[in-house]
N, C-alpha and C positions, 0 to 999 in steps of 0.2 A: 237371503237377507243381505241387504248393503253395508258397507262397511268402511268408515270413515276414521279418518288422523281425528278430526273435530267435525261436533255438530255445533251450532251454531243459533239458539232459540232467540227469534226475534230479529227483523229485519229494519230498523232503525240504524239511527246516527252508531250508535255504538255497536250493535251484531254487524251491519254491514261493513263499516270499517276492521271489526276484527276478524268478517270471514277473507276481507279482500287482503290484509296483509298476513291471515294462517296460510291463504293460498301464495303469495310472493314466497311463501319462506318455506316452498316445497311440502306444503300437507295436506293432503287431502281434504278439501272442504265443502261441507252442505252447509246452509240457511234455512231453517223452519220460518213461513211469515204468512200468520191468518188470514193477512190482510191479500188482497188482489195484487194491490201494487205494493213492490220494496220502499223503504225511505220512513216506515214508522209514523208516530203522530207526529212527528217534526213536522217534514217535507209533506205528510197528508193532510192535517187535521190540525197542526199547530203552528212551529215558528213558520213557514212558507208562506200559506196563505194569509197570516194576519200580516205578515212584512209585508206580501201583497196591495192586502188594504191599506195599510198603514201608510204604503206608497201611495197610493191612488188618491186615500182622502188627505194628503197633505198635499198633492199638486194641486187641490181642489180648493183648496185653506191659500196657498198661495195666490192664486187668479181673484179668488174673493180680499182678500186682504193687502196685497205687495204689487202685483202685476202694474197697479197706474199707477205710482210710486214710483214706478220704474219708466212710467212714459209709454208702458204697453198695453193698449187701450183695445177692449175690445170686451164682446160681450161673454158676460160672466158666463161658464159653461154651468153646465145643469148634470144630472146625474142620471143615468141609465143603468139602475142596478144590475139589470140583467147582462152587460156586456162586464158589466166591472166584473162580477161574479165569473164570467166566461173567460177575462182575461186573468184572475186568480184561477181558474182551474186548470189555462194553457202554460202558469208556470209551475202548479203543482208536477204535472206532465212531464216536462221537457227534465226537471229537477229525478224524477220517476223513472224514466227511461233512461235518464243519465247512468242510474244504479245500476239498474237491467244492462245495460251495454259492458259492466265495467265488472260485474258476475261472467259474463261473458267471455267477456276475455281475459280474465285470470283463471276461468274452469274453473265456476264454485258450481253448483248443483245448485237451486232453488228449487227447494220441496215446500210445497204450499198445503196449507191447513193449520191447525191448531195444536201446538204438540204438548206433550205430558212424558215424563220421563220414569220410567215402566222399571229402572229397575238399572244397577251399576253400570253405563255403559250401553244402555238402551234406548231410544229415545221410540212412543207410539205417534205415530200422524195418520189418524183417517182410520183406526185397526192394521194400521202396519207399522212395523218395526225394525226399525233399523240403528244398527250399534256405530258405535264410537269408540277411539281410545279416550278425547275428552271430550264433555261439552262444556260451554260459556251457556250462559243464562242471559239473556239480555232484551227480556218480555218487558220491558219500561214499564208506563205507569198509566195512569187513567186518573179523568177528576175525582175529587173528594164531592162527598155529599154531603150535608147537615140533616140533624132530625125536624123533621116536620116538613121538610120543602124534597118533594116528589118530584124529580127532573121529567119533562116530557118531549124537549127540543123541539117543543113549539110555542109555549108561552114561557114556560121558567125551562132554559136551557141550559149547555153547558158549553165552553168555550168550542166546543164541535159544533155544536147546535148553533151556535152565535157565529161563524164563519159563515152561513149558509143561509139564512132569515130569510123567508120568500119576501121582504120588501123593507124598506128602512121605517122602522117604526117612528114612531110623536118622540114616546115617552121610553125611557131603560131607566130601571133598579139594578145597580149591581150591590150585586153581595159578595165585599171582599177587596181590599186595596191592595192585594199586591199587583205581581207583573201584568199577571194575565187581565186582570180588572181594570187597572189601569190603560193600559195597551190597545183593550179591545173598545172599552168606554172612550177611548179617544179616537180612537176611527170612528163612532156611531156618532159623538157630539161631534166631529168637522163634516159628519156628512148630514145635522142637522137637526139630530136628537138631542131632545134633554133628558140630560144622562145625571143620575143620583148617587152615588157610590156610600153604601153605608159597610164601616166597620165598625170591629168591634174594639180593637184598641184604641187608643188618643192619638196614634199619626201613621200614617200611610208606610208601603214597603218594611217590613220588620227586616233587621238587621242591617239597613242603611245604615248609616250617619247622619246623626240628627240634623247638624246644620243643612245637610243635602238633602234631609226629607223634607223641613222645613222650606226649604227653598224650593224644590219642585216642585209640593204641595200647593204653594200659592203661585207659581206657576200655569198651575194646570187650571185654579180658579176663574185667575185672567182669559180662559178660553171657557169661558162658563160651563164646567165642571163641577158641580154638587157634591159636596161632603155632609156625613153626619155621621161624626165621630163616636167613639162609644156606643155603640148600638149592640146591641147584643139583639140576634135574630131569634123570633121565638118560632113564625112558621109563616108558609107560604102558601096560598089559596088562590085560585084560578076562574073563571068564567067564560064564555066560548072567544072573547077576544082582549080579557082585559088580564091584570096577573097584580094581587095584592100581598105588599110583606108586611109581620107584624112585627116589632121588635119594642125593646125595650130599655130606655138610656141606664148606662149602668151609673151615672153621679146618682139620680134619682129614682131608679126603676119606675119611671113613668111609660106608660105603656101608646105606644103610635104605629099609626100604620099611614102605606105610601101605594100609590094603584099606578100603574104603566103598561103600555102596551106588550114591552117583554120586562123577563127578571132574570140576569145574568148572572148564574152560579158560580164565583170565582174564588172559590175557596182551597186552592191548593189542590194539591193532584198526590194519590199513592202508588205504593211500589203495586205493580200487576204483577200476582203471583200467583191468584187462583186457578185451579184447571192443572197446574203444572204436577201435580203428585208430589210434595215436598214435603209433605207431613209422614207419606208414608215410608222417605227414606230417610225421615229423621233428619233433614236441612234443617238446620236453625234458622229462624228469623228472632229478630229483636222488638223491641216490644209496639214499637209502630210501623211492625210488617216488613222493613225489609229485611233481605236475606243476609245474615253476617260471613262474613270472608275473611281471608287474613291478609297480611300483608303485598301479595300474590295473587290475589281475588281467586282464590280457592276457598268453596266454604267448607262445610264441617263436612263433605264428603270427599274423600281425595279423587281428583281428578275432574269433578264437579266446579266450576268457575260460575263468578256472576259479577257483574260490570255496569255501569249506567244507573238509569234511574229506581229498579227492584234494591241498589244499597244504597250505605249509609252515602251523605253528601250532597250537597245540590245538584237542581234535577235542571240539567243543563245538556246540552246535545255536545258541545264541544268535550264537556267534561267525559260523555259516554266516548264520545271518540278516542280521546287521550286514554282512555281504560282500554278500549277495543285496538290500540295498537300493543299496549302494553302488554294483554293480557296475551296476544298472539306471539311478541317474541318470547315471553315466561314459557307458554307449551313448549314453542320451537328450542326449547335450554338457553333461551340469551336472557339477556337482563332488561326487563323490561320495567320503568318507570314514569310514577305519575308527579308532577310538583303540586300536590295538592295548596301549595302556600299562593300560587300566581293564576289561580282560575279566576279570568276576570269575568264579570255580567254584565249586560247593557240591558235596561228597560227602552226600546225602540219607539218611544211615543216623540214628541216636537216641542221642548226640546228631547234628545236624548240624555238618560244617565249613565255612565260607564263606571263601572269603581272594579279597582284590585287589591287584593292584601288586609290590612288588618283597617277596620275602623278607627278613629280618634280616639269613642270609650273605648272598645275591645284594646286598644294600645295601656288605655290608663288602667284598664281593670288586670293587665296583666303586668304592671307595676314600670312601666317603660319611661325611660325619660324623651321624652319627644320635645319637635317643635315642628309647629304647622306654617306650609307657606299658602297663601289663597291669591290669585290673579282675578278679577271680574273682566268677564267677555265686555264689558261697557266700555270697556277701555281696549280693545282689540279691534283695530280698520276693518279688517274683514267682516267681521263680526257683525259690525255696524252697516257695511255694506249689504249685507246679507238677511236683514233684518232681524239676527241672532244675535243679540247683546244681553239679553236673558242669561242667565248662571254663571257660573265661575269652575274653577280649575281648582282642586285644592290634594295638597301634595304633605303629607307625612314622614317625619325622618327621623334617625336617632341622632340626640340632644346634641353626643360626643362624638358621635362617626360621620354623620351629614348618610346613613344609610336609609335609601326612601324603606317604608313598609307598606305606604299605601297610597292612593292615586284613584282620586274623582271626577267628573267631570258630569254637571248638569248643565249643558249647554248641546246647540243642533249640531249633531255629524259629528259628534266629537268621537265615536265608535271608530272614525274613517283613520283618527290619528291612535287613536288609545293603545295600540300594540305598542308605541315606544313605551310608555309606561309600563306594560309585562315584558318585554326586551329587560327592563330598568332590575326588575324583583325577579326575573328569572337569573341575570345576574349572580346578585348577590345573597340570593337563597341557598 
């Protein structure tokens, strides 16, 4: 039977980061990953390839819109899904085998299969078993579903199913305004779909800022993006090539339905925990499935870790990784910590939005004297040069200290500078 310092569940942003630095810091390490290749839904199925597209149908937005603007004259190019698709699968690759090189030369062990942990200190893969002094848990997550819409990842898919569409559809329904709906409904409309996007709340991204949903909201209009707000989904129905949602406005409970060639399920994503055996060791989870831990990312079993997106906290790759370095010096006895207050996010669509720290309400609902600063890109050269004069910059601070708490930005590339701003709250946190 093998016998390892740490086993390691789950081969993403966060298990791979914290098999590669339990192995820097002298301990024995293996990676459980069901998957063929390392790197998780990120680098396979998620952030990679839609940054991919995301790239592809904005050089595509630019040539149609900017290029003779600029005196560069030349014929619009057209779209060849199938190479786009092959050049998204040559960077999933190179991102894949980056991991694999880097297992490699730290000597972690990549034990491939499905694992379930059999019992203190055991971990099963495939009917074999092999032990640990600890393991990390760090199985991520998978889409959510709603009742009455039957995912088939061919006409009503899920953001997996939607990286890979054998052709660019007329028509998309999405259901769901956050990142992923957003994100992915903006690659299909620049590459020429009419995209619908129905939620269920009254404004896009929850837990933005209002002025920044606001503003990006009618943003995304300007590139003929479809909203219908308040929609409450009642179910989803299919044909051999057509895909219909029914829903229902909640001002009125008037009941409508909408028919498109695909129906994009973008409803949030949960902790993946099934399969793992955690009922029968008595791990807690909380009451929307993820696994509770303490301050330590130790859960209610000692010795047992979990990290990323299975707990509490946004479900964020960067975030798994600051867990997965952390949680590796905590085993190794060092002190290992996260600033939960400076995890910043960017929704990657054109423009992008970056924000850190607390919201404007979230400032006022926790009784703070604040004052806001806001700059408009409209009034930035670059900007203008650029054809990004779209959104603003807007920055939060305390009333009395001039201390920032938070930092926006819905305007293009602004992701490329945003690190000064968590430079800014890492600071003074």
């Amino acid at each position: 039977m093998s016998k390892y310092d740490v086993i390691v569940i789950g081969g993403g942003p966060g298990g791979y980061v914290a098999s590669i630095r339990c192995a820097q810091l002298g301990l024995k390490t293996a990676c459980v990953e069901g998957r063929d290749t390392l790197g998780g839904t990120c680098l396979n199925v998620g952030c990679i390839p839609s940054k991919a597209l995301l790239h592809a149908s904005h050089q595509l937005h630019e040539a149609e819109h900017n290029f003779e603007k600029m005196g560069l004259i030349a014929k619009t190019p057209s779209v060849d899904w199938a190479k786009m698709q092959n050049y998204k699968s040559e960077t999933i690759e190179a991102n894949t085998k980056g991991i694999e090189f880097l297992f490699k030369k730290n000597k972690i062990e990549h034990l491939k299969g499905w694992a379930s942990i059999s019992g203190e200190g055991k971990v099963q893969i495939n009917e074999k078993t092999f032990e640990a002094n600890n393991i990390v848990i760090a199985s991520g997550s998978e889409p959510s579903t709603i009742p009455n819409v039957k995912i088939d990842e061919k006409i009503i898919v899920s953001s997996t199913g939607a990286l890979s569409l054998p052709k660019i559809p007329k028509t998309m329904t999405v259901i769901g305004a956050g990142v992923i709906g957003l994100e992915l409904g903006s690659v299909y409309a620049r590459l020429g779909t009419k995209v619908t996007i129905l939620e269920y709340l009254n404004h896009i991204t929850p837990g933005m800022d209002t002025e920044v949903q606001k503003t990006f909201q009618r943003i995304l209009k300007k590139q003929d993006i479809s909203f219908i707000m308040g929609a409450a989904v009642q179910s989803a129905t299919k044909s051999k090539s057509k895909g219909k949602v029914q829903y229902k406005l909640n001002k009125d409970d008037s009941a409508h339905e909408i028919e498109s060639d695909v129906i994009l399920v973008a409803t949030g994503r949960k902790p993946n925990t099934h399969g793992l055996g955690l009922e029968a060791l008595d791990i807690k989870l909380n009451d929307r499935g993820h696994i509770i831990t303490n301050a330590s990312w130790e859960t209610t079993l000692p010795n047992i870790y979990a990290i990323g997106d299975v707990i509490e906290g946004p479900m964020l790759a960067h975030k798994a990784e600051d867990e997965g370095m952390a949680v590796a010096e905590q085993i190794a006895g060092k002190s290992g910590h996260v600033n939960y207050q400076v995890i910043p996010s960017v929704i990657y669509t054109a423009p992008e939005v970056a924000s850190v720290g607390l919201t404007e309400e979230q400032a006022k609902e926790n009784n703070r004297s604040i004052k806001v600063g806001k700059f408009m890109f409209m009034g930035n050269g670059r900007a203008k040069a650029n054809f990004a004069a779209d959104g603003f910059v807007k920055i939060i601070a305390d009333k009395d200290t001039d201390r920032v708490s938070y930092s926006s930005k819905p305007a293009a590339n602004r992701s490329h500078s945003f690190f000064f701003f968590v430079k800014i709250l890492n600071a003074v946190s």
